[in-house]
C-alpha positions in Angstrom: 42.8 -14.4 29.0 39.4 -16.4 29.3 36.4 -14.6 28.2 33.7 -13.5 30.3 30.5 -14.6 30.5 29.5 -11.5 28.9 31.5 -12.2 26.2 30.5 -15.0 25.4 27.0 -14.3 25.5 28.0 -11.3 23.1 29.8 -13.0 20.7 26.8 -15.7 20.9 24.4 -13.0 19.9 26.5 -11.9 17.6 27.2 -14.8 15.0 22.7 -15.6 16.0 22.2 -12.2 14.9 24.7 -10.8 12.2 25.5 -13.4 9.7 27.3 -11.4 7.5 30.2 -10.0 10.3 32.7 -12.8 9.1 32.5 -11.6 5.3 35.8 -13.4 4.9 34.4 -16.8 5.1 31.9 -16.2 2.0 32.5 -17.7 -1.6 33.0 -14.5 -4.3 29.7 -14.6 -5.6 28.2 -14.4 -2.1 30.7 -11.5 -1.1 29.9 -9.8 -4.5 25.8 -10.2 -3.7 26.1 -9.5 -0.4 28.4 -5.8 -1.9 25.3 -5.2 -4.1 22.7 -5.5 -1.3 24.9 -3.4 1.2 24.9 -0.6 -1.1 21.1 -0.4 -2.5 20.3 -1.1 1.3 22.4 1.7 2.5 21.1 5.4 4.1 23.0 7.1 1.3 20.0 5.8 -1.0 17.5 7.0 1.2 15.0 3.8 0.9 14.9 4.1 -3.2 11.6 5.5 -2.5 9.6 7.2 -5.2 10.7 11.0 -5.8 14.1 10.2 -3.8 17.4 10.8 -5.2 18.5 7.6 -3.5 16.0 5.9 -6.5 18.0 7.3 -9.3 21.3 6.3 -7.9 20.0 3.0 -7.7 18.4 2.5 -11.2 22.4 4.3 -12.5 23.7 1.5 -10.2 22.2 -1.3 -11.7 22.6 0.0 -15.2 26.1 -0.1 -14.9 26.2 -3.4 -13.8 24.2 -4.3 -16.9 26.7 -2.3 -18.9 29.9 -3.7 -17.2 28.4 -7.6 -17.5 28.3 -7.0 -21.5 24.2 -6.7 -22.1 22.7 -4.3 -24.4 21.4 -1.2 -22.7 20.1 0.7 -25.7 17.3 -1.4 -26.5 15.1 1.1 -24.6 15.1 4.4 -26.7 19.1 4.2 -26.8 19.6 3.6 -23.0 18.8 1.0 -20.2 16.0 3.2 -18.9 12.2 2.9 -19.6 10.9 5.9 -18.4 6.8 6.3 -17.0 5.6 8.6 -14.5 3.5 7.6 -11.1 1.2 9.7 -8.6 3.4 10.7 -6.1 1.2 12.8 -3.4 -0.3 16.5 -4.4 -0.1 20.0 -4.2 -2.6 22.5 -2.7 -2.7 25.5 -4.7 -5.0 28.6 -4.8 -7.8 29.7 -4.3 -9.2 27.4 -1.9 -12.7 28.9 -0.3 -15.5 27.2 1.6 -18.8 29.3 2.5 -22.6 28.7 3.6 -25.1 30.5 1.9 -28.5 30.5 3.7 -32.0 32.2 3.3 -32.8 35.9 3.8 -28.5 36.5 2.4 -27.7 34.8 5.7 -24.3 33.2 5.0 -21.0 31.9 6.9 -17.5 32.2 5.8 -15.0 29.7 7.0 -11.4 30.3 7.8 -8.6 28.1 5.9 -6.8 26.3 8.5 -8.6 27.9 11.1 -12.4 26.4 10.2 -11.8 24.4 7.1 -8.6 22.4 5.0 -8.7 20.9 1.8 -8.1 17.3 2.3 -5.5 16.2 -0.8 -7.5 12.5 -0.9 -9.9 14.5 -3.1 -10.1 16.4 -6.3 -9.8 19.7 -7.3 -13.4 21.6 -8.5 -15.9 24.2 -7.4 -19.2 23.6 -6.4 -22.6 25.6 -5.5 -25.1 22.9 -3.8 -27.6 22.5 -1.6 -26.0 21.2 2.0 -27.8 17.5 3.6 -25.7 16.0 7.0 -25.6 12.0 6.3 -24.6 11.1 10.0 -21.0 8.8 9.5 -21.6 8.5 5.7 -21.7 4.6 6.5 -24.2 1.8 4.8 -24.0 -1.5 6.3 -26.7 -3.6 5.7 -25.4 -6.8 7.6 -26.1 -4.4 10.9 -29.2 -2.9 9.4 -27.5 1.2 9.6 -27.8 3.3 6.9 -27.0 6.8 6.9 -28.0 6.7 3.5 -31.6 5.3 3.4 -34.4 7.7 3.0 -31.6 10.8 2.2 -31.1 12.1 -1.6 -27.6 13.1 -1.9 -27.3 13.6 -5.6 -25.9 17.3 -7.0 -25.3 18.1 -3.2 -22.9 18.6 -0.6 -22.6 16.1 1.9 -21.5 16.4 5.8 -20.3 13.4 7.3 -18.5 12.4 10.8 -15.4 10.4 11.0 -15.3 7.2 13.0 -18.2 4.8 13.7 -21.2 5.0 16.3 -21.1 3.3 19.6 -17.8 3.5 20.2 -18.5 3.4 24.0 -19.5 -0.1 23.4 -16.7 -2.5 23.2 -19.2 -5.2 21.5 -21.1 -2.6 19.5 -22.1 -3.0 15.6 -18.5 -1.3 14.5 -16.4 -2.6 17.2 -13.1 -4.2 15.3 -13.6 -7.5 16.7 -16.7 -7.4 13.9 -14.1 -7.2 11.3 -16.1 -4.2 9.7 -14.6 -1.1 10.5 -13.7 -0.7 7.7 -16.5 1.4 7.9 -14.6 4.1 9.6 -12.2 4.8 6.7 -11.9 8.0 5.1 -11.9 6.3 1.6 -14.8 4.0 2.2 -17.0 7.0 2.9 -15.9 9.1 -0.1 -17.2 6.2 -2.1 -20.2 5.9 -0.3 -20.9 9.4 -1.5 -19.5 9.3 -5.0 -21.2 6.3 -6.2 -24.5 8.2 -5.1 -23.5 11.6 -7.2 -22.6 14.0 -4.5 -20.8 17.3 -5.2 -18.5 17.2 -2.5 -17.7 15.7 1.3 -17.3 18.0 4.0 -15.6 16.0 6.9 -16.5 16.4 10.8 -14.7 15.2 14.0 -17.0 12.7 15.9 -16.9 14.1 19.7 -16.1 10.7 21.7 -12.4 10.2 20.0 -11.8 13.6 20.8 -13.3 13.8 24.5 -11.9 10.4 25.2 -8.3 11.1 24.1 -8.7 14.1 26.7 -9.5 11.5 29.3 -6.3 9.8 28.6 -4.4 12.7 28.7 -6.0 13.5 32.1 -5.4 10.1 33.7 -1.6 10.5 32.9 -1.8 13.8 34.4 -3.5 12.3 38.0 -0.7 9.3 37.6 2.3 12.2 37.4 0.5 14.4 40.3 0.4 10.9 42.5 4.2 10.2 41.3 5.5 13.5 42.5 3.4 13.3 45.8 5.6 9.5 46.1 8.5 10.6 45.0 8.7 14.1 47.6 7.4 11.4 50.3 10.6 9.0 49.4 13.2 11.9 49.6 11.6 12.9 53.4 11.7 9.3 54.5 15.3 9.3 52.9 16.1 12.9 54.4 15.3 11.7 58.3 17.1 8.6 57.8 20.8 7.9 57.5 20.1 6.6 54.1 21.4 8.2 50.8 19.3 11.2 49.0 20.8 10.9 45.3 18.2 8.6 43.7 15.2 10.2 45.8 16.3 13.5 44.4 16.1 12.4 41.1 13.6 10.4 41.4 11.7 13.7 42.5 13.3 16.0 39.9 12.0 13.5 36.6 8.9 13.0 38.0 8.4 17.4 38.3 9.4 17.1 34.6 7.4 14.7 33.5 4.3 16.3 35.2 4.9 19.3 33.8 5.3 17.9 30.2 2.0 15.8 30.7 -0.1 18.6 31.8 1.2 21.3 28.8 0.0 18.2 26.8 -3.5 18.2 28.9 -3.1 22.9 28.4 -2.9 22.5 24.7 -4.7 19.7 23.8 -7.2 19.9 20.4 -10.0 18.1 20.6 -10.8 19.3 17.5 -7.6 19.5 14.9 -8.2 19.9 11.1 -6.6 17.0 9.2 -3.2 18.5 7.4 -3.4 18.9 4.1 -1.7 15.3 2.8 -3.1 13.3 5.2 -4.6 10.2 4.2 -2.3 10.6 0.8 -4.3 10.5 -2.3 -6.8 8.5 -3.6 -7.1 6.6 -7.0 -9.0 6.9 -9.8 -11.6 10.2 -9.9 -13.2 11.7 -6.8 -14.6 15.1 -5.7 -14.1 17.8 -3.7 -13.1 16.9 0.0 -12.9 19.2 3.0 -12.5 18.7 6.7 -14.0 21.8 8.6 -14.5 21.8 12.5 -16.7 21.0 14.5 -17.6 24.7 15.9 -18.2 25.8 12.3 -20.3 22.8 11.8 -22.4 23.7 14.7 -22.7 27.6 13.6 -24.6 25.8 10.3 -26.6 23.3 12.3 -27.8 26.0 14.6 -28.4 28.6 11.5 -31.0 25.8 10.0 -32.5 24.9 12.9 -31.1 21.7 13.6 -29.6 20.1 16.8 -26.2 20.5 17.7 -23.3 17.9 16.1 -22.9 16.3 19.2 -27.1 15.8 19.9 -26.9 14.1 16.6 -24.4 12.0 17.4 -25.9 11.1 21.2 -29.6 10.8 19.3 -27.4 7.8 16.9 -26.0 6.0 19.7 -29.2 6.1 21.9 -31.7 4.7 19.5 -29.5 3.1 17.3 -31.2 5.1 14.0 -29.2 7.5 11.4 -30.0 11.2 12.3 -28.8 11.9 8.5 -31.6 15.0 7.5 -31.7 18.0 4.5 -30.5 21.2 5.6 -33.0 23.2 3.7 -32.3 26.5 2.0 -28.7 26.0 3.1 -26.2 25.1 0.0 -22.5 25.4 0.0 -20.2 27.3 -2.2 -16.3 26.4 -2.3 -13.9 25.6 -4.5 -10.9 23.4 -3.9 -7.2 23.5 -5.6 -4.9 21.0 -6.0 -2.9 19.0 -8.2 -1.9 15.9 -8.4 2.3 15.5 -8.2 3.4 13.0 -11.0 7.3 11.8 -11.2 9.2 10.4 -13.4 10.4 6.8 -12.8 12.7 4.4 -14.7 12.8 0.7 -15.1 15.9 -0.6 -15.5 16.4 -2.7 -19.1 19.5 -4.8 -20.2 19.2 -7.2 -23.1 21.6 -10.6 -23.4 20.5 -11.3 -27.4 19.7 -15.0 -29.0 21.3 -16.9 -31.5 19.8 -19.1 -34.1 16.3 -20.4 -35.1 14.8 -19.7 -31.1 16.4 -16.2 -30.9 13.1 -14.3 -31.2 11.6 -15.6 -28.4 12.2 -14.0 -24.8 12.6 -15.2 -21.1 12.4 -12.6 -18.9 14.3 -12.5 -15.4 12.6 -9.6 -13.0 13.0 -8.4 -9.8 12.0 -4.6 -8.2 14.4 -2.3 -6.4 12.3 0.2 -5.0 11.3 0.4 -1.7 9.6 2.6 1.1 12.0 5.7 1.4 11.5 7.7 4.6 8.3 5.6 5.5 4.9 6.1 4.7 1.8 4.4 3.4 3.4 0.8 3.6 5.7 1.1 6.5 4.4 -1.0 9.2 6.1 1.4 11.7 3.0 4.0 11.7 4.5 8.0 12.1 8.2 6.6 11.3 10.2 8.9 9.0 13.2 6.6 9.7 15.0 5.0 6.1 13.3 1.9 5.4 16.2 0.5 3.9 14.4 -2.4 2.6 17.6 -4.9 2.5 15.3 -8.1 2.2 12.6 -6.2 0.3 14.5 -6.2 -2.5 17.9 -5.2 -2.0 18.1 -8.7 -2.1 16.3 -10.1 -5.2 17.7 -7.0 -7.3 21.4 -8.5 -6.1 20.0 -11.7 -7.3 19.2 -10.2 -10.9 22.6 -8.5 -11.2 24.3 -11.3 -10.5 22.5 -13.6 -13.0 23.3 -10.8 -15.0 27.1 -11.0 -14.6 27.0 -14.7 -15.2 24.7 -14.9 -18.5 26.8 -12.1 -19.8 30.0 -14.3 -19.1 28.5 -16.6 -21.1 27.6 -14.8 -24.1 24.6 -15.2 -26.2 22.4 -17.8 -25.6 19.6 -19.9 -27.8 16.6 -17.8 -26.7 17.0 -13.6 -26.0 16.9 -12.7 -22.2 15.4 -9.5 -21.1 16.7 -8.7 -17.2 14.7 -5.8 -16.2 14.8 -4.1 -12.7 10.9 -2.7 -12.1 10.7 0.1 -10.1 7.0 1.2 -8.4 6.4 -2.2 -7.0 5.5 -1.0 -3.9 3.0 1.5 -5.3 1.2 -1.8 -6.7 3.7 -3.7 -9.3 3.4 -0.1 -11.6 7.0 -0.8 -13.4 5.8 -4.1 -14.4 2.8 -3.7 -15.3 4.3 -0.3 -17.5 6.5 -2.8 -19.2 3.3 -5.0 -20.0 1.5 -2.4 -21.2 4.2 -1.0 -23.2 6.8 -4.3 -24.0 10.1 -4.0 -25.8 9.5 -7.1 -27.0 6.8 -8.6 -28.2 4.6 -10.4 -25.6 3.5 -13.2 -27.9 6.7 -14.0 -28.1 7.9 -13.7 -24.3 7.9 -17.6 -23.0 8.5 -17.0 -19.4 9.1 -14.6 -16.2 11.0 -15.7 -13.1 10.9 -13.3 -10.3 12.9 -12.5 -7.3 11.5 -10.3 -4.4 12.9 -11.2 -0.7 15.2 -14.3 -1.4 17.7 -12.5 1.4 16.4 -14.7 4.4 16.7 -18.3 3.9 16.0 -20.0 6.9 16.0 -23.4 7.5 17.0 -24.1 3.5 13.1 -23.2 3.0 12.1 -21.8 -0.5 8.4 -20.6 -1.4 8.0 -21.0 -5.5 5.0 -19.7 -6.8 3.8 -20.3 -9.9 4.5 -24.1 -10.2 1.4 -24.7 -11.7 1.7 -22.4 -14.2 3.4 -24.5 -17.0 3.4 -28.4 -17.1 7.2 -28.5 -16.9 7.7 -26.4 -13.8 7.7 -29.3 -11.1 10.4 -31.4 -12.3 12.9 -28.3 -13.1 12.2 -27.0 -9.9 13.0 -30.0 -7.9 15.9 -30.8 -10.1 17.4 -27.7 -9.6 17.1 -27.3 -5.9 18.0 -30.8 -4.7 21.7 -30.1 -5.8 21.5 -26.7 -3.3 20.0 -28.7 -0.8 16.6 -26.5 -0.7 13.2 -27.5 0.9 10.8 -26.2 -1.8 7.2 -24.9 -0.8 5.4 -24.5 -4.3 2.4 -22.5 -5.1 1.2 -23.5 -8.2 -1.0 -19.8 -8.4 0.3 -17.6 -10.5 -1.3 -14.3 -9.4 0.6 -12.9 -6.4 1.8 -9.6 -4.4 4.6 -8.9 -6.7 5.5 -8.6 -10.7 5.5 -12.0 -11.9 1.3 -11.7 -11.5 1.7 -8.6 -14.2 2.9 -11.1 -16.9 0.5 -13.9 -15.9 -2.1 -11.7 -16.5 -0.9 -11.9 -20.0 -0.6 -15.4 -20.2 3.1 -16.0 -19.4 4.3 -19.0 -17.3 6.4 -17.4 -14.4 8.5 -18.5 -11.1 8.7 -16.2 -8.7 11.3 -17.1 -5.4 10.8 -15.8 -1.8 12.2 -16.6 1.3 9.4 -15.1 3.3 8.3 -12.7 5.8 9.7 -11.6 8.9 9.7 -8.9 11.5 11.8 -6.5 9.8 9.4 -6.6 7.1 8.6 -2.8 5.9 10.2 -1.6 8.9 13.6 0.3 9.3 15.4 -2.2 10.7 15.2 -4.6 7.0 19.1 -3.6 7.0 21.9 -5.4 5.1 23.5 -7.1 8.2 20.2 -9.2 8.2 20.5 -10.7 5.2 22.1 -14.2 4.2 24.1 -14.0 1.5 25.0 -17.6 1.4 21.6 -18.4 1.3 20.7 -16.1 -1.5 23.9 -17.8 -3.8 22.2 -20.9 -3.5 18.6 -19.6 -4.8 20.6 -18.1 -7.0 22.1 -20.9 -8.7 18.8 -22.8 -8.4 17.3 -20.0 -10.2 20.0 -20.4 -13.0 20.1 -23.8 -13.5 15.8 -23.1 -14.3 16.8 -20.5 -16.5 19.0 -22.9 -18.9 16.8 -25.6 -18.4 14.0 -23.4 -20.1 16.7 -21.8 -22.4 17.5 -24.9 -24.1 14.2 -26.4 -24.0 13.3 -27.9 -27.8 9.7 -26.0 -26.8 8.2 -23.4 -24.7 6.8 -23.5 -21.6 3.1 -24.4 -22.1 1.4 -22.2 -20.7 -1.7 -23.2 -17.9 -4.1 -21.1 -16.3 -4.5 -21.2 -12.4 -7.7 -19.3 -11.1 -6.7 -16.2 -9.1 -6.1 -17.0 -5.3 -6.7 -14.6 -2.4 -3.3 -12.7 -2.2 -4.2 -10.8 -5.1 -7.7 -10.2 -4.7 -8.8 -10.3 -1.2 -12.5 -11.0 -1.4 -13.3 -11.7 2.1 -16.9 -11.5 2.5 -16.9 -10.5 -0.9 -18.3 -12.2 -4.1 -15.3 -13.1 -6.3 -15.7 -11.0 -9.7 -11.3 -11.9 -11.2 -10.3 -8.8 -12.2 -6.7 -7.7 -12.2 -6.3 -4.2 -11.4 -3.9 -1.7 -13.6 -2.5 0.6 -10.2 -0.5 2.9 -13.1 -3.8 4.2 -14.8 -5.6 7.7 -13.1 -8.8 7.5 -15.7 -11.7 8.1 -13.7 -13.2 4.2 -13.4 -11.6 1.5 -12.2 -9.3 0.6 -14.9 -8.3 -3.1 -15.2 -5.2 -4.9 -16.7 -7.0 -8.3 -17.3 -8.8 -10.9 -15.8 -8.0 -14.4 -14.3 -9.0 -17.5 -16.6 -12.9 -18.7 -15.8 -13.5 -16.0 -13.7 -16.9 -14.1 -13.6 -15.2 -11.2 -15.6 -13.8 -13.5 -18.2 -16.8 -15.5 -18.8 -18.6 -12.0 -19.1 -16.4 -10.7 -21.4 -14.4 -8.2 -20.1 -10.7 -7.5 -21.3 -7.6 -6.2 -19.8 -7.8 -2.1 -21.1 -11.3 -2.1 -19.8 -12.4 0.8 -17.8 -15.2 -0.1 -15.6 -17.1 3.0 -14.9 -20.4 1.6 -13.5 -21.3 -1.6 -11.3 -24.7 -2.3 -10.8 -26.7 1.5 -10.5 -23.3 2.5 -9.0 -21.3 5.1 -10.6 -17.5 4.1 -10.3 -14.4 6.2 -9.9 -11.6 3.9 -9.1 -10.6 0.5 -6.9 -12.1 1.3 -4.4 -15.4 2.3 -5.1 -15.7 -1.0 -6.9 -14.9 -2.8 -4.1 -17.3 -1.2 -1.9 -19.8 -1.9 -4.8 -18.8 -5.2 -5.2 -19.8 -6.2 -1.5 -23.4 -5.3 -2.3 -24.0 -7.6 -4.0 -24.4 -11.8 -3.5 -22.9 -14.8 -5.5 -25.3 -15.9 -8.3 -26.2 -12.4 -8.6 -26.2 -11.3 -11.9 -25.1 -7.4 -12.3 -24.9 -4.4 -15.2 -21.2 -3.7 -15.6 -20.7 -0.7 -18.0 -17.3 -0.4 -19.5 -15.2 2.3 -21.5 -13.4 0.0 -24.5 -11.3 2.2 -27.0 -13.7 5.2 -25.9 -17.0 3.2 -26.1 -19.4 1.8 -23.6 -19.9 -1.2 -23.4 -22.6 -3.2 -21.2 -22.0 -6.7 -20.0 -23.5 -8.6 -17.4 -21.3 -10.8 -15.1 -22.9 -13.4 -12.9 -20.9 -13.4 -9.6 -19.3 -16.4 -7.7 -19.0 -17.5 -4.3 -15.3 -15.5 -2.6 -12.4 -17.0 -2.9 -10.4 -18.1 0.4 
């Protein structure tokens, strides 16, 4: 029988889109990769996100495939399994109160969940203080606002409205073609009021987003009225014809439906809803006391201190351009908020192939992460998904990639120099197993001579390999090319060694590293990064590349000298920015920014500072983690010089760092 043209076309799409349907026709080691990426990538691991069980099958997983390829798995207290424990959301516990107390024992009490929630992006902590509304809680001195200027917010409670002004102007100051509205963000204005000593945020709807989603729901309410009215017109026309009345009457039936749903949407609409506890996650580092009460109980307040309504205030910005940000005086707040912080255990996964003879004390490590997104979340670029983000590329694929150089160093047995293959979990929480294993190394660091890293080798295309990190050791180059040209790969090579995944953890401590990546793609941080995606012959041959570097450097009469590359962009974004060159430690919840070290002839190297630091104040602003330093940071101007006070082994220390131009 000849095939259809549909057939063809299907079969067509088919070997385009599914690479992996004629598993027969791969080599064993591609098969066995491509069996180790199938199963970390599958639903019945739940995305390996944090606090999943799917996680801890996949770190038993790998640990037996250390254990069955012959490594040591006891070098980590006895198993394979360093254990740490990550931020992983929070709980709101009791009491949680929120009252304003006014002059002559006036006073109003607001409801939980009805006029007030406790917002889980801030701290727990009671506080008694007098009350000042500081407009959107935004300073932006390139657009001469400042809800700030002229208003002392120190020791008191602050009210602040979400969003920006004139948002009915497409071209306004805080339009997103301005590429600042960044000034709208939840966290930015925390910062804002942290850095100036407040004792707590009390969050406020702005009234356009609200009246203007209302709009929209109205317009798709006159577009389903104007549909039925067609449709009921269609099946009359059909009715006194001799045409058919099926498809009018269906026509007619969904549109009735869909009216009806549109306008119970337009019935129950909030223009007003309280942010849900856990929205907006949590925030790092220290903060204070955050609450989102509504705009009615807001009003009651405004009205009580003989102030103009919320939404005057916001018409009186928009009109003239000017904060409206004023004292509420005699009126103070009393609440208290309570919550705590969810930490859970994680576990790197640790096998060791020992060396033998005079070289055996020094270490190469071989890394890759096998976490991932779970169910969605902060990270998934599918915003509101709760689908499995299987995360097949991201790194299903690079953790196949360590098992199966793994399976093949253990088939050799041991080697001139010790290798340390270590799965990382947290990576995706900001390269937190890696930077654990840093902080606290099995072996020493001074004698660890190189990382190579493998996160998202599953999509050659093209025979197209970024290498970052070439620049990191003089001998890099030459094994590089010499082990791709036999595998037929068309290297791109960074020579940076700072980058968004956990080789940058060990270059921070002066390590050469490699780290191998195929690249981005659609499916990137989605759902649909499944195992069907992925090349598997493609991965073999990075694979081998990868090994072939490995023994080069193994066997090596020296080490890998090691040469510093000045931070580039990817790791810290400075945009507008001045460049400072620190390199954040994501795993630490001290109140301060806490760094893990800083890149070579940076402003914070020549200034002093030292990976451990914990940078509690930046300029004459008080700092409670990433990013209120950033927003501090962008105050100031390259050449500036600027105060930074640190905590070192429980001391302050001052230091001044003269700032440079931002790096692109």
């Amino acid at each position: 029988m000849r095939p259809t043209l549909c057939q063809i076309l299907l079969l067509g799409f088919l070997f385009t889109n599914s690479p992996q349907l004629f598993a027969e026709d791969l080599s064993p080691t591609a098969s066995r990769m491509l069996q180790d990426v199938k199963y970390l990538a599958s639903d019945e691991l739940q995305g390996r996100g944090v606090g999943t069980k799917g996680l801890d099958e996949a770190a038993e997983y790998i640990a037996k495939a250390f254990r069955d390829a012959g490594l040591n798995v006891t070098v980590a207290g006895g198993d394979p399994f360093q254990e740490f424990e990550v931020t992983d959301g929070a709980r709101l516990l009791e009491p949680n109160t929120l009252k304003f107390v006014g002059p002559e024992g006036k006073s109003i009490s607001l409801a939980l969940n009805q006029q007030f929630n406790v917002c889980s992006f801030g701290t727990a902590g009671k506080f008694d203080a007098p009350l000042v509304f500081a407009g959107y809680g935004i300073e932006a001195d390139d657009v001469e606002y400042n809800d700030f200027q002229n208003l002392e917010v120190k020791g008191k409670v602050v009210i602040v409205l979400r969003r920006t002004p004139f948002q009915t102007d497409p071209h306004g100051a805080f339009a997103v073609g301005h590429g600042i509205s960044r000034h709208a963000a939840l966290t930015t204005k925390i910062s804002r009021a942290f850095s100036r000593g407040a004792a707590a945020v009390l969050f406020v709807n702005d009234h356009f987003t609200g009246e203007s989603e209302r709009e929209q729901i109205a317009e798709q309410v006159t577009k389903a009225e104007r549909r039925v009215l067609n449709a009921a017109e269609a099946l009359v026309a059909a009715g006194s014809s001799s045409e058919p009345t099926e498809a009018p009457q269906k026509e007619l039936k969904d549109a009735v439906t869909h009216l009806t749903q549109v306008r119970g949407l337009l019935t129950d609409y909030n223009a007003d809803p309280l942010m849900d506890f856990g929205y907006g996650g949590t925030r790092s580092g220290k903060s204070l006391p955050v609450f989102h009460i509504s705009q009615s109980a807001c009003d009651e307040l405004l009205a009580a201190a003989g102030q103009p309504s919320l939404q005057k205030l916001e018409q009186q910005i928009d009109d003239t351009g000017k904060p409206t940000s004023r004292e509420l005086t005699g009126w103070k707040a009393q609440g208290e908020a309570s919550l705590d912080v969810i930490r859970k255990p994680v576990r790197n996964v640790v096998g060791v192939l020992e060396g033998r003879g005079p070289l055996a004390s020094e270490t190469i490590v071989i890394g890759a992460h096998f976490d991932h997104l779970g169910f969605g979340g902060e990270g998934s670029l599918l915003p509101g998904s709760e689908d499995i983000h299987n995360g097949a590329d991201d790194n299903a694929s690079g953790t196949a990639g360590l098992l199966e150089l793994a399976r093949r160093f253990g088939e050799r047995g041991p080697q001139s120099r010790r290798i340390v293959f270590l799965a990382f979990t947290g990576e995706e929480r900001g390269l937190l197993g890696s930077a654990e294993y840093v902080k606290e190394p099995l072996f020493p660091l001074e004698q660890t001579i190189a990382m190579f890293n493998m996160d998202m080798i599953g999509r050659l295309e093209n025979d197209r390999l970024t290498v970052f990190g070439t620049g990191t050791s003089p001998v890099w180059d030459a094994e590089v090319d010499a082990a791709a040209a036999p595998q037929k790969l068309e290297i791109s090579k960074k020579p940076e060694g700072f980058g968004p995944s956990d080789h940058s953890s060990f270059y921070a401590k002066k390590i050469p590293v490699l780290h191998f990546f195929t690249g981005t793609h659609s499916d990137y941080h989605r759902p649909s990064d499944d195992w069907q995606k992925v090349n598997a012959p493609g991965m073999e041959r990075i694979i081998n590349a990868v090994d072939q570097i490995v023994q080069d450097t193994l066997t090596a009469a020296a080490r890998p000298e090691y040469v510093h590359i000045a931070a580039r962009a990817m790791l810290e974004r400075t945009g507008s920015r001045p460049y400072f060159g620190s390199i954040p430690d994501f795993s630490s919840d001290a109140e301060g920014y806490a760094i893990q070290g800083v890149a070579p002839d940076s402003p914070a190297d020549k200034a002093g500072l030292q990976g451990g630091d914990l940078i509690i104040r930046f300029g004459d602003q008080k700092i409670g983690g990433l990013d209120d330093f950033d927003l501090a940071l962008r105050n100031y101007s390259p050449g500036e010089e600027v105060p930074v006070v640190v905590l070192r082994k429980g001391q302050e220390v001052e230091l001044k760092v003269t700032l440079a131009a931002p790096r692109g």
